[in-house]
Backbone as XML, in Angstrom:
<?xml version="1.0"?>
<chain id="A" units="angstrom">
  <residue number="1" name="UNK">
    <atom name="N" x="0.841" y="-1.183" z="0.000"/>
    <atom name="CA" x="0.000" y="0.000" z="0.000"/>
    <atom name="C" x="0.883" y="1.242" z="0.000"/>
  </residue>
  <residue number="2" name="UNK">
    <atom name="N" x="1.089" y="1.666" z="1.133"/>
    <atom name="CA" x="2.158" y="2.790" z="0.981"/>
    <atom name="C" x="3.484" y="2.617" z="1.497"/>
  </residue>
  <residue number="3" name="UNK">
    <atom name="N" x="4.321" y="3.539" z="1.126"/>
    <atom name="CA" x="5.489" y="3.053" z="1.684"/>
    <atom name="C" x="5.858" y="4.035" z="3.073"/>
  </residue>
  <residue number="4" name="UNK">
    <atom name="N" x="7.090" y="3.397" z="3.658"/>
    <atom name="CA" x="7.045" y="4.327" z="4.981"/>
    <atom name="C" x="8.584" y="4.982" z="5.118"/>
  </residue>
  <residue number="5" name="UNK">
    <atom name="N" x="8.642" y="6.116" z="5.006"/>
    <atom name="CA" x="9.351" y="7.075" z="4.902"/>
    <atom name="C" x="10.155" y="7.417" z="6.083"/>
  </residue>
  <residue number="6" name="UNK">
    <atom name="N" x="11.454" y="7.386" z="6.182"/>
    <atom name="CA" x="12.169" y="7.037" z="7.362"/>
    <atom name="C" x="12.454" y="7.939" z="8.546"/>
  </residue>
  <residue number="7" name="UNK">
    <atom name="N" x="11.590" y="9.538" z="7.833"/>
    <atom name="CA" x="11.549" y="10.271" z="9.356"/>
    <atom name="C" x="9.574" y="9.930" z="10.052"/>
  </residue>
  <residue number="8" name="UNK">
    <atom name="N" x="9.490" y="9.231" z="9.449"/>
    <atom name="CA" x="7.749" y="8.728" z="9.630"/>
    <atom name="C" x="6.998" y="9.320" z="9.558"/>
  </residue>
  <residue number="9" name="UNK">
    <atom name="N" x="6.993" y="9.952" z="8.443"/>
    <atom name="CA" x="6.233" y="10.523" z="7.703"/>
    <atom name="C" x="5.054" y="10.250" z="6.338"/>
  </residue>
  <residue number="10" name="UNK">
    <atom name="N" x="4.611" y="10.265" z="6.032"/>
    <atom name="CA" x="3.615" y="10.287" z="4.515"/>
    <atom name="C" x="3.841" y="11.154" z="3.571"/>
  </residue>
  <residue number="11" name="UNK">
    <atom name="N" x="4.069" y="11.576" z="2.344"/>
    <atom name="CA" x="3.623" y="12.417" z="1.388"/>
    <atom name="C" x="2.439" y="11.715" z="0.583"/>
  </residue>
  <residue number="12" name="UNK">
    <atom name="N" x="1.237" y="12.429" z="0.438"/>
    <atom name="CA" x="0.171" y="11.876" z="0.421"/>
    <atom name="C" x="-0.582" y="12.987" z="-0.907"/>
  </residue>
  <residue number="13" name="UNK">
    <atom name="N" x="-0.649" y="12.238" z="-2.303"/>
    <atom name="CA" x="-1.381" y="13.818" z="-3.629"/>
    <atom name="C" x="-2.675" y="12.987" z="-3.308"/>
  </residue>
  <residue number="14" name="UNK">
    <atom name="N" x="-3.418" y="14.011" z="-3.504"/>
    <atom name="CA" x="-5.022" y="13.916" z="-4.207"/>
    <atom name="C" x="-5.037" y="13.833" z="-5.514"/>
  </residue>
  <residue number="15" name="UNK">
    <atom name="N" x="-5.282" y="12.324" z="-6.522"/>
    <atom name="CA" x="-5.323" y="12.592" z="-7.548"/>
    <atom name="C" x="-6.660" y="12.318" z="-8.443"/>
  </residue>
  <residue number="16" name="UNK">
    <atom name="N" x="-7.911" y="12.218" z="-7.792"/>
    <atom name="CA" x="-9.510" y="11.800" z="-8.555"/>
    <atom name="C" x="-10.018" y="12.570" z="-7.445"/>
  </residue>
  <residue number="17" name="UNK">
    <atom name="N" x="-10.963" y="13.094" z="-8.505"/>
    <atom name="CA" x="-12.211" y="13.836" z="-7.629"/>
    <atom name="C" x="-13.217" y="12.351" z="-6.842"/>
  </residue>
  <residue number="18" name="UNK">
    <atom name="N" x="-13.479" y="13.125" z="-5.683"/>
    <atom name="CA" x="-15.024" y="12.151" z="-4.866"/>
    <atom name="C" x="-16.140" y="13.132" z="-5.684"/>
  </residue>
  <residue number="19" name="UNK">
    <atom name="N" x="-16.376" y="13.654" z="-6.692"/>
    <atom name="CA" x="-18.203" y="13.715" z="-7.260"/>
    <atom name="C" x="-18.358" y="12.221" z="-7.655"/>
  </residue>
  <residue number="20" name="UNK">
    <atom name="N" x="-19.457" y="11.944" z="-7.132"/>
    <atom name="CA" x="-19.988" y="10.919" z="-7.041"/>
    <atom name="C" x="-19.997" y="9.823" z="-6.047"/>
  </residue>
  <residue number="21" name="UNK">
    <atom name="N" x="-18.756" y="10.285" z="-5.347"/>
    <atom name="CA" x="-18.643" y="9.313" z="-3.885"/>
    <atom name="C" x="-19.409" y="9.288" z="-2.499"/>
  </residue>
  <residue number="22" name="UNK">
    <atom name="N" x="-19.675" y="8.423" z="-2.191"/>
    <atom name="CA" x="-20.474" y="8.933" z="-0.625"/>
    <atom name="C" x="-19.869" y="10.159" z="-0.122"/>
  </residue>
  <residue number="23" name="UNK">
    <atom name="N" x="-20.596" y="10.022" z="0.952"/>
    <atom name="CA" x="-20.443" y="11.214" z="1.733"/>
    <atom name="C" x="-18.674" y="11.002" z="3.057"/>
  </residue>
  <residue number="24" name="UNK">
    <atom name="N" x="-19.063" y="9.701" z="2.837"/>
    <atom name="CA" x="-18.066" y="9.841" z="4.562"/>
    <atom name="C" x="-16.612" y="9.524" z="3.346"/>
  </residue>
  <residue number="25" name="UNK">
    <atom name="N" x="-16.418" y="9.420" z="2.220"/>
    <atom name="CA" x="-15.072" y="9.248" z="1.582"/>
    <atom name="C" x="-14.994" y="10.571" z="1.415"/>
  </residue>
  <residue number="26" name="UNK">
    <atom name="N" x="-15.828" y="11.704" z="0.879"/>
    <atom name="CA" x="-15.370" y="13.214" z="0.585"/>
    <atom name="C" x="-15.225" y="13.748" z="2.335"/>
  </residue>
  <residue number="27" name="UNK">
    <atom name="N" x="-15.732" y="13.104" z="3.159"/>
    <atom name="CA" x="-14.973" y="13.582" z="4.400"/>
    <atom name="C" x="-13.859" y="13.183" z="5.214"/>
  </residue>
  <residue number="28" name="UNK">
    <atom name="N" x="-13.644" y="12.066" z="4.558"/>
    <atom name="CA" x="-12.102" y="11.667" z="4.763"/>
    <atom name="C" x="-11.431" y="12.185" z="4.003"/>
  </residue>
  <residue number="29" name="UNK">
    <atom name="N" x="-11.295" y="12.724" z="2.714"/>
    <atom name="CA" x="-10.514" y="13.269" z="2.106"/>
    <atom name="C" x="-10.577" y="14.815" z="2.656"/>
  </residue>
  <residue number="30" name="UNK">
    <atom name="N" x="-11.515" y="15.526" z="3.403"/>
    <atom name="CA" x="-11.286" y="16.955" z="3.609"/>
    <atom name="C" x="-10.852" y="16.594" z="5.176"/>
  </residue>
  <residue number="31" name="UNK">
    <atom name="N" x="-11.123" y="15.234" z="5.870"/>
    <atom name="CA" x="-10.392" y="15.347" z="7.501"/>
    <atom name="C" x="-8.550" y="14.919" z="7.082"/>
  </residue>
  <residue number="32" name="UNK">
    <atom name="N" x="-8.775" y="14.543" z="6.166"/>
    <atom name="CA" x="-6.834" y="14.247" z="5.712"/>
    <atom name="C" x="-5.772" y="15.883" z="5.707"/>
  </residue>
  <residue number="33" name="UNK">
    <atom name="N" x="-7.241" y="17.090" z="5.608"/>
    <atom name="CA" x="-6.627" y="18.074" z="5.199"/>
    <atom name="C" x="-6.316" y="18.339" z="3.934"/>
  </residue>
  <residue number="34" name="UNK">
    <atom name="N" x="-7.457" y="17.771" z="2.963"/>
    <atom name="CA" x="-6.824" y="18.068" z="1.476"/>
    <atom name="C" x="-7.786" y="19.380" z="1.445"/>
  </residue>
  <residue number="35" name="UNK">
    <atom name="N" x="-7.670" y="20.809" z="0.578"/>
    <atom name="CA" x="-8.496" y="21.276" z="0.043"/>
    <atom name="C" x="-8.862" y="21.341" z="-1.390"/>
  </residue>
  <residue number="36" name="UNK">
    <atom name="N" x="-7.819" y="21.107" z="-2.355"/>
    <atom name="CA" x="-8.277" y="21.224" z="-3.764"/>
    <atom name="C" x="-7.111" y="19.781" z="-4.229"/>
  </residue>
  <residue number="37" name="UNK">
    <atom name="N" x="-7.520" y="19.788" z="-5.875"/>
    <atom name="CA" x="-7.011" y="18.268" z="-6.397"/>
    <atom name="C" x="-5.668" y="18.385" z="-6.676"/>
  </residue>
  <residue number="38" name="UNK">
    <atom name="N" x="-4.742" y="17.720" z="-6.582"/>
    <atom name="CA" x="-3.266" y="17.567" z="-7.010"/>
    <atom name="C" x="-2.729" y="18.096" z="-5.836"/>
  </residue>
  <residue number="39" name="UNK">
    <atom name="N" x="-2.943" y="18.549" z="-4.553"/>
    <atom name="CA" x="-2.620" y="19.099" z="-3.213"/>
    <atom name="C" x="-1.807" y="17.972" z="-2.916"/>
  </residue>
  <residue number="40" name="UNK">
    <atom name="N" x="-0.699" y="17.996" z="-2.194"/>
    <atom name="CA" x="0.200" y="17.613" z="-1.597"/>
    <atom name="C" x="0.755" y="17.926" z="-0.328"/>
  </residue>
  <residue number="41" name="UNK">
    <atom name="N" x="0.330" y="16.373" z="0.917"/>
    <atom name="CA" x="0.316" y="17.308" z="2.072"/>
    <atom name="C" x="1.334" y="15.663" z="2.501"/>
  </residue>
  <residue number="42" name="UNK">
    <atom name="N" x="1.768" y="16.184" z="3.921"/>
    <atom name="CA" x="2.615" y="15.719" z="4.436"/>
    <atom name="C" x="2.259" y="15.407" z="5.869"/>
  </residue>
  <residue number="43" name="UNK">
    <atom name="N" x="1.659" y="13.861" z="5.888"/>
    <atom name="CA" x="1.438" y="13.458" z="7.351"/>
    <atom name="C" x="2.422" y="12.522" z="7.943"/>
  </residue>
  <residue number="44" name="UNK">
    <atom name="N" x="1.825" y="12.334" z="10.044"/>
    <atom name="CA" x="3.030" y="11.652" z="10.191"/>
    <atom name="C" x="2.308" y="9.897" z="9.568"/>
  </residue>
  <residue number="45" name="UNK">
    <atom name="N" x="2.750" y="9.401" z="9.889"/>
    <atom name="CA" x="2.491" y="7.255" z="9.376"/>
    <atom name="C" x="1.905" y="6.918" z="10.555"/>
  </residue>
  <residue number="46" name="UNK">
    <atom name="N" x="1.189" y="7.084" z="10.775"/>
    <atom name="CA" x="0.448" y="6.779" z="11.893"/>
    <atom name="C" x="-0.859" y="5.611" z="11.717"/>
  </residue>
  <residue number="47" name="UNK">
    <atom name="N" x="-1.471" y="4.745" z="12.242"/>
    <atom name="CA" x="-2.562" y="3.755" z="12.502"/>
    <atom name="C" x="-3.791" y="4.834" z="12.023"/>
  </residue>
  <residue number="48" name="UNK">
    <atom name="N" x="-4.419" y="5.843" z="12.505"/>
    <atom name="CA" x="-5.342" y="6.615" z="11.608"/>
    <atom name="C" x="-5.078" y="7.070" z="10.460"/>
  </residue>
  <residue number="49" name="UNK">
    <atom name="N" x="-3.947" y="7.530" z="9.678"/>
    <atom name="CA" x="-4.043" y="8.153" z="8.751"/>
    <atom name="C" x="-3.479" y="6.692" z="7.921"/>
  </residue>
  <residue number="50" name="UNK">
    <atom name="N" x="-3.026" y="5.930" z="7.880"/>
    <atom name="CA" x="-3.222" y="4.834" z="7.081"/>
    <atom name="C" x="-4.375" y="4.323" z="6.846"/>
  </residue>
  <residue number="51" name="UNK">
    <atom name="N" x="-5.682" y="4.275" z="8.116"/>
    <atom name="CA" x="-6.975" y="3.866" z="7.830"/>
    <atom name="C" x="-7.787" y="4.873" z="7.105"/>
  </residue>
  <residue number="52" name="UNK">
    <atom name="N" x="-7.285" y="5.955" z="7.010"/>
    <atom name="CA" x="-7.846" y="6.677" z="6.105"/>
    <atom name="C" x="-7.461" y="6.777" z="4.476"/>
  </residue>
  <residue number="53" name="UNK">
    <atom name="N" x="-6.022" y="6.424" z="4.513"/>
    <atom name="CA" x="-5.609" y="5.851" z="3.139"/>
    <atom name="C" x="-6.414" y="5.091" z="2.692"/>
  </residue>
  <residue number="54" name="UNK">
    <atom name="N" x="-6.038" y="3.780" z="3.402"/>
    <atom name="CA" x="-6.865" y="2.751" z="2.546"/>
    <atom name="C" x="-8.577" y="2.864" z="2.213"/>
  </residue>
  <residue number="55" name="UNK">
    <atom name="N" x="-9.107" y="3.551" z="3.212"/>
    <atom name="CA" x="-10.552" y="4.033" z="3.002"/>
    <atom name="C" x="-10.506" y="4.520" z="1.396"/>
  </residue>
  <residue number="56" name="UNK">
    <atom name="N" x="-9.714" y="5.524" z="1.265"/>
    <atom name="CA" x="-10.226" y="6.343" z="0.011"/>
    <atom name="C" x="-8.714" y="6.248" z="-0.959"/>
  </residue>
  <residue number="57" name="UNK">
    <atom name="N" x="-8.173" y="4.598" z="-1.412"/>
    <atom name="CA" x="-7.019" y="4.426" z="-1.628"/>
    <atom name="C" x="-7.216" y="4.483" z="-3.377"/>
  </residue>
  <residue number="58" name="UNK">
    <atom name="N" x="-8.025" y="5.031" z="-3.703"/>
    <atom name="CA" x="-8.453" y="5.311" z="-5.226"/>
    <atom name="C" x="-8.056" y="6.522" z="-5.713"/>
  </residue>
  <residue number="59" name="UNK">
    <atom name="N" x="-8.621" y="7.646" z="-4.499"/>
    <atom name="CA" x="-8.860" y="8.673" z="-4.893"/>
    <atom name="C" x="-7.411" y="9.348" z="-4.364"/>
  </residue>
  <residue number="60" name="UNK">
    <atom name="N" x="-6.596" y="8.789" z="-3.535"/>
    <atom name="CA" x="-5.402" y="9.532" z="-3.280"/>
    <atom name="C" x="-3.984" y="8.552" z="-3.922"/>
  </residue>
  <residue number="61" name="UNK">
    <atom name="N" x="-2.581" y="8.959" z="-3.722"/>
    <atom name="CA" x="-1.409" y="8.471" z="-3.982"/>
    <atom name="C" x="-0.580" y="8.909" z="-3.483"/>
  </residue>
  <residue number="62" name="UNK">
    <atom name="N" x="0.305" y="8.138" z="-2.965"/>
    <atom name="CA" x="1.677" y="8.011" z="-1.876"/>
    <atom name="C" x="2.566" y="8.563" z="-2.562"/>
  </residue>
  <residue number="63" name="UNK">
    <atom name="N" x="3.218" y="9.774" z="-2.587"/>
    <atom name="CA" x="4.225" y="9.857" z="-3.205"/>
    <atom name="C" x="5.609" y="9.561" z="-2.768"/>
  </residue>
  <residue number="64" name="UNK">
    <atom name="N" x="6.975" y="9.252" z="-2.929"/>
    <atom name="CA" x="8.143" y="8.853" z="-2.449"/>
    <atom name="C" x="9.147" y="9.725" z="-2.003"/>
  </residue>
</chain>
C-alpha cells in the first residue's frame, strides 16, 4: 500500500475527484486536510491516517 518514509512521515497527492462518492469518503478526504485536487500534504504514518488511506485508496497516492 504505501510506503514508509524514514523520518515517519507520509507524502500523500489527491489525484480523482469524490463527485460521485459517498459522503463519509469526501470527508475523509477533507479530515486528511486536502483542500483542492493535485494538493500535496505531508502526514506523520500513523494507525489513523493509514486507515484513512486505505478508506479512500483510489482517490489519493503516496508519493516517495
Amino acid at each position: 500500500m504505501a510506503t514508509k518514509k524514514s523520518s515517519g512521515t507520509l507524502k500523500i497527492r489527491w489525484v480523482r475527484s469524490f463527485i460521485g462518492c459517498p459522503r463519509n469518503m469526501r470527508q475523509t478526504i477533507r479530515g486528511m486536510g486536502f483542500r483542492r485536487m493535485n494538493q500535496l500534504i505531508e502526514r506523520p504514518d500513523t494507525p489513523s491516517i493509514r486507515g484513512m488511506i486505505a478508506r479512500v485508496h483510489h482517490l489519493v497516492q503516496i508519493e516517495e
